[in-house]
C-alpha positions as CSV (number, residue, x, y, z in Angstrom):
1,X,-5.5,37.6,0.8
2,X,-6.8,40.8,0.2
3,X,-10.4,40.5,1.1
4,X,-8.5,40.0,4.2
5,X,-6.4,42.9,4.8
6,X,-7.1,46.5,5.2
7,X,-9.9,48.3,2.9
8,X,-8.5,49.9,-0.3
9,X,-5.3,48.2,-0.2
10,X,-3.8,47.6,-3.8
11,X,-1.7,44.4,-4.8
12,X,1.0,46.4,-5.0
13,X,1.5,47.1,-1.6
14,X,2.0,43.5,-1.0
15,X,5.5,43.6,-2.4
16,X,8.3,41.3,-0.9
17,X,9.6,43.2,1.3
18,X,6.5,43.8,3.0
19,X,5.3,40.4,2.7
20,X,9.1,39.3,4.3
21,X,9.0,41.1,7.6
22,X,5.2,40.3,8.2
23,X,6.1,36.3,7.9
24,X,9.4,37.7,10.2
25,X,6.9,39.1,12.3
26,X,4.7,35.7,12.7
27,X,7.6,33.3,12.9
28,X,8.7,35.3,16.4
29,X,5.1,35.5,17.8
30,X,5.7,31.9,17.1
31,X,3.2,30.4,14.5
32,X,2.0,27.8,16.4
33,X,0.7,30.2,18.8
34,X,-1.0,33.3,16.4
35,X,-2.9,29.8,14.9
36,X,-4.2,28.3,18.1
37,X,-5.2,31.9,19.3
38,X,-7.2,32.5,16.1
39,X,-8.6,29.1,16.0
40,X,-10.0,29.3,19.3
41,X,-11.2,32.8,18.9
42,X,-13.4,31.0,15.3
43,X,-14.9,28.2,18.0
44,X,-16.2,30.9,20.5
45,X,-17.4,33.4,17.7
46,X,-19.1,30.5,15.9
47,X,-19.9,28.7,18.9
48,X,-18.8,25.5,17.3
49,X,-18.3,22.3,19.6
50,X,-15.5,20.2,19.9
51,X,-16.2,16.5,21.2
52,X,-13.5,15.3,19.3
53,X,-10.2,16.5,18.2
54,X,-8.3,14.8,15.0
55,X,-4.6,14.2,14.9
56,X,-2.9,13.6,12.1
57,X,0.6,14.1,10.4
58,X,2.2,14.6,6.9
59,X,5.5,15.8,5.2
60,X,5.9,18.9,3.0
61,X,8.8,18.2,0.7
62,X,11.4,21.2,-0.2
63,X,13.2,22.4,-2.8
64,X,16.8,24.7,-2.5
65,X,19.9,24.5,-0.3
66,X,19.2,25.2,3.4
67,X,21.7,26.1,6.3
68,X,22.4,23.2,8.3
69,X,23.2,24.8,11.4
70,X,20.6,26.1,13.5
71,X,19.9,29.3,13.5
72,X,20.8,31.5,16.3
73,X,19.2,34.2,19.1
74,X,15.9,34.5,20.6
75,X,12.7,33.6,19.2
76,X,11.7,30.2,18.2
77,X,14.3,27.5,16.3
78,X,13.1,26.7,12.8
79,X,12.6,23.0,12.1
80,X,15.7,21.7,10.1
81,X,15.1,19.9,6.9
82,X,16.6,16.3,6.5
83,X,15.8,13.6,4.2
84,X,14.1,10.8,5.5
85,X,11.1,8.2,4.4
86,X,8.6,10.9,2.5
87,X,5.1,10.5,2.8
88,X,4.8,11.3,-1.2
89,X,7.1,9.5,-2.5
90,X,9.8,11.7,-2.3
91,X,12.4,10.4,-0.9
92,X,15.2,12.8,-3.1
93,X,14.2,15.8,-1.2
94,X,14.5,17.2,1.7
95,X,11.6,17.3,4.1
96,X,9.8,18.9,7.4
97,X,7.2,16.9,9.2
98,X,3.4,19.0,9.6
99,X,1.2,17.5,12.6
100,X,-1.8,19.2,12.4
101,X,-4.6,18.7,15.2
102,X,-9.0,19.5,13.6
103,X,-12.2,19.8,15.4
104,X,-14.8,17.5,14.1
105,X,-16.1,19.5,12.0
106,X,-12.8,20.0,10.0
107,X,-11.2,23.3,11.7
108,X,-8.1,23.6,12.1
109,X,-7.0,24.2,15.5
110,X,-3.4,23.4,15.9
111,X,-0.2,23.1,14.3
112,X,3.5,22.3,14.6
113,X,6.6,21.7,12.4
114,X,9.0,19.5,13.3
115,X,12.2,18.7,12.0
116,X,12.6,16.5,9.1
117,X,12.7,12.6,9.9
118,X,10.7,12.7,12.9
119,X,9.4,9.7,14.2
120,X,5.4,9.6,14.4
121,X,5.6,7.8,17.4
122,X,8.0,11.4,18.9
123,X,5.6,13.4,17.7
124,X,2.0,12.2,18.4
125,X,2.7,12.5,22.4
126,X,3.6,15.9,22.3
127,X,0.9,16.7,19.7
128,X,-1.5,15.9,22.4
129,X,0.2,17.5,25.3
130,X,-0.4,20.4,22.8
131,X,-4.0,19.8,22.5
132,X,-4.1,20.0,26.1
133,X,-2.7,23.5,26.6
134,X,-5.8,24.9,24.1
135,X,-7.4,24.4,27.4
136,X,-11.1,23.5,24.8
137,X,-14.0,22.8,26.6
138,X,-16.5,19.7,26.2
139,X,-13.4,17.5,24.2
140,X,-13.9,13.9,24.9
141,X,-11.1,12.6,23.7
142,X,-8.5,12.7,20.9
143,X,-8.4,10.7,17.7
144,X,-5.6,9.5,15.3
145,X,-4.8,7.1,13.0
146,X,-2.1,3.7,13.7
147,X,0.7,6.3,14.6
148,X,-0.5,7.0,17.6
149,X,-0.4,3.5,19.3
150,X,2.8,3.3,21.0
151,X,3.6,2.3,24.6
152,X,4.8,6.5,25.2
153,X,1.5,7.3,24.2
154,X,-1.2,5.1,25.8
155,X,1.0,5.8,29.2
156,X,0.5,9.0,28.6
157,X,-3.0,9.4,28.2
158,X,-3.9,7.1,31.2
159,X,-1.5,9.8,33.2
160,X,-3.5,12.4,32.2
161,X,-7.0,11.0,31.6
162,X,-7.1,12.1,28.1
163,X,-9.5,9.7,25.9
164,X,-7.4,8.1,23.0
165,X,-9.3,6.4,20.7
166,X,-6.5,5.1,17.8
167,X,-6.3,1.7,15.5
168,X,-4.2,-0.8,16.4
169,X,-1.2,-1.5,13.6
170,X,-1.1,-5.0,11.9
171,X,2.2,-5.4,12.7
172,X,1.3,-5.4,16.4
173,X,0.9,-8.6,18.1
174,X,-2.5,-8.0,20.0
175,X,-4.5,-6.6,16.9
176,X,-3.8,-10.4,15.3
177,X,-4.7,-11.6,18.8
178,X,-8.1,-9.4,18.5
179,X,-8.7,-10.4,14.6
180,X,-8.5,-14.2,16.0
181,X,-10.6,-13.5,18.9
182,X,-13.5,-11.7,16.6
183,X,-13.6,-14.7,14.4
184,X,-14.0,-17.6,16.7
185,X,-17.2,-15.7,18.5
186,X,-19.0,-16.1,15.3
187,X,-22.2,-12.8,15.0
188,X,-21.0,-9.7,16.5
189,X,-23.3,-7.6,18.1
190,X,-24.2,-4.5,15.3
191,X,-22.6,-1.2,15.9
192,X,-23.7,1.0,12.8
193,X,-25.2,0.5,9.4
194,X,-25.2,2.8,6.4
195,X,-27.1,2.7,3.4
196,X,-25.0,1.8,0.1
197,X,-23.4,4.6,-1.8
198,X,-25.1,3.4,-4.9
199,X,-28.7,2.0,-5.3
200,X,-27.2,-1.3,-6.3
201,X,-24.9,-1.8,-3.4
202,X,-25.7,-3.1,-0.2
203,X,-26.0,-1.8,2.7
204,X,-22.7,-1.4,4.8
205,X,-22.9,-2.8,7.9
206,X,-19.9,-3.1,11.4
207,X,-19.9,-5.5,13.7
208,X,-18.1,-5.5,16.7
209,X,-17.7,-5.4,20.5
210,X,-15.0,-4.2,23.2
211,X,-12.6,-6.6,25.5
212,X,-9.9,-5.6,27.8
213,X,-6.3,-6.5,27.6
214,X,-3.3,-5.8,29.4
215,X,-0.6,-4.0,27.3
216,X,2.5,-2.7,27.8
217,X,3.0,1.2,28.4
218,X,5.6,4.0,29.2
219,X,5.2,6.7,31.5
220,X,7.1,9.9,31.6
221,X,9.3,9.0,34.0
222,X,10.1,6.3,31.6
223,X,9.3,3.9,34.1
224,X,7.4,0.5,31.7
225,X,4.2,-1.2,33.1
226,X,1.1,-3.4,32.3
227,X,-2.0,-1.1,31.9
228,X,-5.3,-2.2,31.2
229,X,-6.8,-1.2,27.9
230,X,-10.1,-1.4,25.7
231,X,-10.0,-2.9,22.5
232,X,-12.9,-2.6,20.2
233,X,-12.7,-5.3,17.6
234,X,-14.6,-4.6,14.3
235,X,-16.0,-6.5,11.2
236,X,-17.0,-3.9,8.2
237,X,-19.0,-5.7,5.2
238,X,-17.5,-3.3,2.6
239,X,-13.5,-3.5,4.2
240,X,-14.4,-7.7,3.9
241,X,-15.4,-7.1,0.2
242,X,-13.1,-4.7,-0.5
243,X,-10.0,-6.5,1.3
244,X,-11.3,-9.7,-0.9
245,X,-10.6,-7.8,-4.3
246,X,-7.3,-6.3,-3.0
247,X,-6.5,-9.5,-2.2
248,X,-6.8,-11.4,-5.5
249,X,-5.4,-8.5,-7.4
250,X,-2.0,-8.6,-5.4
251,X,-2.1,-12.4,-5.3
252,X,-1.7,-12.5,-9.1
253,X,0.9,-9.8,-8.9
254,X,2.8,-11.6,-6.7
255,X,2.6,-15.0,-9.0
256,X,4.3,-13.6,-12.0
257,X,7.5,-12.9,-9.4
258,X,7.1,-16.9,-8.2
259,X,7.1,-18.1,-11.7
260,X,10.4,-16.2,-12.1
261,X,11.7,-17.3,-8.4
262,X,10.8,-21.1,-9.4
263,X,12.9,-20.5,-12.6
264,X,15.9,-18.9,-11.0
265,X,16.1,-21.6,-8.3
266,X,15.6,-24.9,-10.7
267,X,18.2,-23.7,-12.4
268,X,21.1,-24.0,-10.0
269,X,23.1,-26.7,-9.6
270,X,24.8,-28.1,-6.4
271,X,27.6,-30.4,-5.8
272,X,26.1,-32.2,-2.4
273,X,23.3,-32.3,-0.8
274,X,24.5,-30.3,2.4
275,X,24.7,-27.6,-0.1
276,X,21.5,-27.6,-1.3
277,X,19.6,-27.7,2.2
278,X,21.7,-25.0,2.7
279,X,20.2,-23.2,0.1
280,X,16.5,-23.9,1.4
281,X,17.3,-22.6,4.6
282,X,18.4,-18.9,2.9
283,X,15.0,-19.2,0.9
284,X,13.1,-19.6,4.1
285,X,15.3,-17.4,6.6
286,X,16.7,-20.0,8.3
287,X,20.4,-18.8,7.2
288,X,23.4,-19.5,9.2
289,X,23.6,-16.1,11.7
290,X,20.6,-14.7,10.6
291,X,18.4,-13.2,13.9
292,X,14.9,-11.4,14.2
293,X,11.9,-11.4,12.8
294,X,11.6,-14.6,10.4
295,X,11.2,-12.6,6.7
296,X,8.1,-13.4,4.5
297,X,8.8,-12.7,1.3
298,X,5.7,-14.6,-0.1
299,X,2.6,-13.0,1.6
300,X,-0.1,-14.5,-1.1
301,X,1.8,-17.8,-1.8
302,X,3.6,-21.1,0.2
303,X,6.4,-22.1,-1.4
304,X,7.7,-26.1,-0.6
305,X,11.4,-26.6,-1.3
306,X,12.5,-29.9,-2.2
307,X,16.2,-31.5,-3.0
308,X,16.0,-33.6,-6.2
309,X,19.4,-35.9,-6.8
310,X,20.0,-36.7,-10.6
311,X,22.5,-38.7,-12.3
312,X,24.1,-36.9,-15.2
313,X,27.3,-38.4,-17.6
314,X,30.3,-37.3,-15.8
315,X,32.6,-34.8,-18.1
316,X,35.2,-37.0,-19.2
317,X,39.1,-35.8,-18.7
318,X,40.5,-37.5,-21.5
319,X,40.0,-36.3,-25.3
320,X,38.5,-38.7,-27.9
321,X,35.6,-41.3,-28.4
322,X,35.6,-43.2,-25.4
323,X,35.6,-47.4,-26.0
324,X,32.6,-49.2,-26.7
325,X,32.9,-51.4,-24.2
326,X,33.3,-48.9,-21.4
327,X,30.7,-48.2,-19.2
328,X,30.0,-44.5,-19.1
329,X,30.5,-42.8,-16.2
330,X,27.9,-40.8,-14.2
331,X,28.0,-38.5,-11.0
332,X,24.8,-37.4,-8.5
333,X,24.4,-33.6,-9.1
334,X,21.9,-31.9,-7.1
335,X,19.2,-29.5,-7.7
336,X,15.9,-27.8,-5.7
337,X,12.5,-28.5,-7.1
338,X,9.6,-26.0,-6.2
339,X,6.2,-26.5,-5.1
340,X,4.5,-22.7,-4.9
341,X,0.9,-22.9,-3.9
342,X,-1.7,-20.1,-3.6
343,X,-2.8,-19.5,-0.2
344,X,-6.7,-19.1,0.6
345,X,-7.7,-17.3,2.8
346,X,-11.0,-18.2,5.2
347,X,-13.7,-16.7,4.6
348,X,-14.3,-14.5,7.8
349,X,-10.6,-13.6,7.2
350,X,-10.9,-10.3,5.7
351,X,-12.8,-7.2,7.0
352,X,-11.4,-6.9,10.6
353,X,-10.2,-3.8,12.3
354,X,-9.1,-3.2,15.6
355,X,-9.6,-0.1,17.7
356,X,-7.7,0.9,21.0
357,X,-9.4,3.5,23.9
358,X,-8.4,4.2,27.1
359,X,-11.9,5.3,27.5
360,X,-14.2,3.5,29.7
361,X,-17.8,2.0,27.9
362,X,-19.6,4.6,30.2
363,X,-17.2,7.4,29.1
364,X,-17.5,6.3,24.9
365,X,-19.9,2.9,23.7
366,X,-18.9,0.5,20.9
367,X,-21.0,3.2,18.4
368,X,-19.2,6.2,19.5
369,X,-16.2,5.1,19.5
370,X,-16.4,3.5,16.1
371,X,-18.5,6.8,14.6
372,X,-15.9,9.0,16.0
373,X,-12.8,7.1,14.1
374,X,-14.8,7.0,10.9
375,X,-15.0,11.0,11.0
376,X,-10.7,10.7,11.4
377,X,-10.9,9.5,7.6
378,X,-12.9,12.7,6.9
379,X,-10.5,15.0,8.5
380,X,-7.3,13.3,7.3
381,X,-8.1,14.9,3.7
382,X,-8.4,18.2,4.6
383,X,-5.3,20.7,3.6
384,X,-2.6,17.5,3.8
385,X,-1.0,18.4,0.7
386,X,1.6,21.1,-0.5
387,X,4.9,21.7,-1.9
388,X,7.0,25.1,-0.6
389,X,9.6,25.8,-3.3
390,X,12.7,27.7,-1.8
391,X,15.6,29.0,-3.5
């Protein structure tokens, strides 16, 4: 810091008390503000351009007791810690959520905290009516990661003719859609190829091209529609061979817990057969009263229940050797017997990604659109990490 303050001025001066009512000064200027005026002052100094601006979010975890009442006045209300799912793994401590918005080149040029346990999907839309107010010049669009596509958000970039360009999430129904499209039409046309990182490895290659679905989206008046959108579906060589490796890895993970499944489950013994069928539809989520999503706890393996009757000598009441010349008595007892069974994959199976863009082909191609996510990887790593220790 002190290369950046006034000449001549010792380490001692920067003692807590001064320290203290400069960060009281910033916090009623409102950070957010002092941050996006000096960032935007660094772009017109340096004359750097922005085509494309990089959203992305994190949480910073805290340590210490905080007031859980807001505090009050005038000025700006802090964000309130509150535990929630932690991006770090610490799900113990208390939390504030940090979106951050970069140029291209890595710049930081805005900023917001928001209370802990905020919703992505809350946040990303008013991260880019954010990015709006900087007023930049020459921004063709905004990029973030699978956060970003959400109903609120694509409705309100078409509103506003803002360019969104944002991956679909797997769990969505029209990225599987896309994946299945891209592998019945065979040879994509080629986007982009880069040499191998290494002399030995190939070179990495995406194929893909662009087709237009209707979606569902939200406006702001929260009135829902059907809005036409771009999809860019993708085939990476690398994500295929990577994705292959991940694959077998956490298939034989996942088949030391089926070895103890088939165990637990052979074990058990039922008096009738209704019972046991019962018991195959709890395996499979079939369950009396259960509703949703069907659950899949296998995701590498099929598992094929089966109901096995076998006769076993029936426990005898009376004590004593039984006569020689009675027959012994037997009863049915029933029991599950388990068939697990490795899924394979096809071939063409792994590799895929799915982009969305409510920018037109004129506005963004195939290329651009795909270069321009790849540089959102880029940005993601820079200054997402930190810990603020409070006492």
């Amino acid at each position: 810091m002190l290369p950046l303050l006034q000449p001549r001025l010792t380490r001692a001066s920067l003692h807590d008390y001064r320290l203290g009512q400069i960060l009281d000064a910033l916090f009623a200027a409102h950070l957010n503000r002092v941050f996006g005026a000096i960032a935007l002052n660094a772009l017109e100094v340096y004359a750097l351009s922005t085509p494309w601006l990089h959203q992305d979010t994190t949480t910073i975890t805290l340590y210490g007791a905080y007031e859980e009442e807001a505090r009050l006045g005038e000025g700006p209300v802090p964000p309130r810690p509150a535990y929630g799912h932690s991006k770090d793994g610490r799900d113990d401590l208390k939390q504030v959520l940090l979106s951050l918005g970069v140029s291209s080149d890595g710049l930081p040029l805005r900023l917001g905290v928001r209370d802990g346990n905020t919703s992505d999907s809350t946040e990303t839309p008013v991260a880019i009516e954010e990015c709006l107010a900087l007023g930049l010049d020459g921004v063709r669009g905004i990029v973030a990661d699978s956060k970003a596509y959400c109903k609120r958000t694509l409705g309100l970039c078409l509103e506003q003719r803002v360019g969104l360009i944002t991956l679909v999430p797997r769990t969505c129904g029209v990225r599987r859609e896309m994946e299945a499209w891209g592998q019945q039409h065979g040879a994509l046309p080629l986007l982009l190829e880069k040499p191998g990182r290494t002399r030995q490895e190939p070179p990495r290659r995406w194929h893909g091209q662009s087709v237009v679905r209707c979606v569902p989206v939200e406006y702001a008046d929260g009135r829902l529609d059907v809005a036409e959108v771009r999809f860019l579906v993708v085939h990476s060589s690398q994500l295929a061979h990577q994705a292959e490796v991940a694959y077998a890895a956490a298939q034989a993970k996942e088949a030391e817990r089926v070895t103890e499944h088939v165990q637990h489950v052979e074990a058990q013994w039922f008096a009738c057969a209704a019972d046991a069928e019962a018991a195959i539809a709890e395996y499979e989520g079939r369950g009396q009263g259960r509703r949703g999503r069907k659950p899949r706890p296998w995701r590498y393996h099929g598992l094929h229940y089966r109901v096995e009757a076998v006769s076993v000598p029936k426990k005898r009441t009376s004590r004593g050797r039984p006569p020689k010349a009675k027959a012994p008595q037997v009863e049915v007892r029933y029991r599950l017997v388990v068939h697990p069974k490795a899924l394979v994959p096809s071939e063409d199976a792994h590799g895929w990604t799915v982009l969305a863009t409510t920018l037109r082909p004129e506005e963004c191609t195939d290329a651009e659109m795909l270069e321009a996510y790849q540089e959102q990887h880029i940005t993601d790593s820079i200054g997402f990490s930190g810990k603020i220790s409070t006492h």
